[in-house]
N, C-alpha and C positions, 0 to 999 in steps of 0.2 A: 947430322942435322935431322931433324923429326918434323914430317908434312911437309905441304911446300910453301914455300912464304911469296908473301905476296907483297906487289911494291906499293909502299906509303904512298896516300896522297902525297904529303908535303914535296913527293919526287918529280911534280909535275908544277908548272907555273899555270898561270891566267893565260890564255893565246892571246886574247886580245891585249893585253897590256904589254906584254911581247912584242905584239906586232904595234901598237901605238911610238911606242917606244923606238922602235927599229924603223917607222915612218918618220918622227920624229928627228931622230939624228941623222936622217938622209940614208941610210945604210939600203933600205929597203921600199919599196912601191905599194901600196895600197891598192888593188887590182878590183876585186872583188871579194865577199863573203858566200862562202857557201855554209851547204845549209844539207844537211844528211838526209835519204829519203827512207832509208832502209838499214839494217845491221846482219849480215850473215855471219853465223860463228860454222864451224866445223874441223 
């Protein structure tokens, strides 16, 4: 392989509609949304 590859969006869904979904069918709770303050890479 040559470089590194990187993953597709298409590899990741909507959270929210995920979790709509999974509130939806009972499977899962609705708690809270959180909300990012900060990004540390390293």
């Amino acid at each position: 392989r040559e470089g590194v590859v990187e993953e597709t969006p298409e590899a990741y869904k909507d959270v929210d509609a995920v979790a709509d979904v999974s509130h939806s069918l009972g499977i899962a709770t609705k708690v809270v949304r959180l909300v990012p303050i900060g990004v540390i890479k390293g």
